[in-house]
N, C-alpha and C positions, 0 to 999 in steps of 0.2 A: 452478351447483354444480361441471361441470366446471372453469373456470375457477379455481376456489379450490382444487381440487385441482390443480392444474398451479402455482399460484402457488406451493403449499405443500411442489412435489416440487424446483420449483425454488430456492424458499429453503434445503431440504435438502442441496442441491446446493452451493449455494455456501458455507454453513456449514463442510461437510464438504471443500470445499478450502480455506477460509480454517482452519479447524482445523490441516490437514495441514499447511500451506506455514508458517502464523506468520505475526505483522504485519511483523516486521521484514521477512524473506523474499518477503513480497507488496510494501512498499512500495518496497524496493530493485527489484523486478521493473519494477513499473509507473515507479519516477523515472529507469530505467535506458533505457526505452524513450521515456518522454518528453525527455530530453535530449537526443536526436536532434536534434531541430528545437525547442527553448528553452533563453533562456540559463542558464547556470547560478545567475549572482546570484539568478533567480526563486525557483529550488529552495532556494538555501540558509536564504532569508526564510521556506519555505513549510515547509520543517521547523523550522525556529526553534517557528514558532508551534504546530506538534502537541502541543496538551496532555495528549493520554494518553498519551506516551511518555517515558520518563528520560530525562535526559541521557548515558549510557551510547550506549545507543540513538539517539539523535540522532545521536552523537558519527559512528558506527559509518554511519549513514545519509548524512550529510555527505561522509566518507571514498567511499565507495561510487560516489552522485553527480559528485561532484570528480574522479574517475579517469578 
């Protein structure tokens, strides 16, 4: 029971920063950090294929990565 309650404060948790921050703004974050050490051709095949995102948003993700 503890358990489910700790599962449940930390699903809260991150909810509430993915709220806060936006997808665009989390995933810029995180492909910003993994470009360090992988190539970028990776990236750009790996946003291609994100189907819940527009093409706007792709665009903008691309841009971001690539710099």
């Amino acid at each position: 029971m503890l358990g489910g309650f700790a599962v449940l404060g930390l699903t809260g948790l991150i909810v509430g920063v993915r709220t806060k921050l936006g997808h665009e703004e989390l995933l810029t974050a995180i492909y910003c950090q993994r470009r360090l050490s992988e190539p970028h051709g990776k990236f750009l095949d790996e946003i291609e294929q994100l189907s819940l995102l527009d093409a706007d948003i792709k665009e903008r993700l691309k841009l971001t990565v690539v710099d």
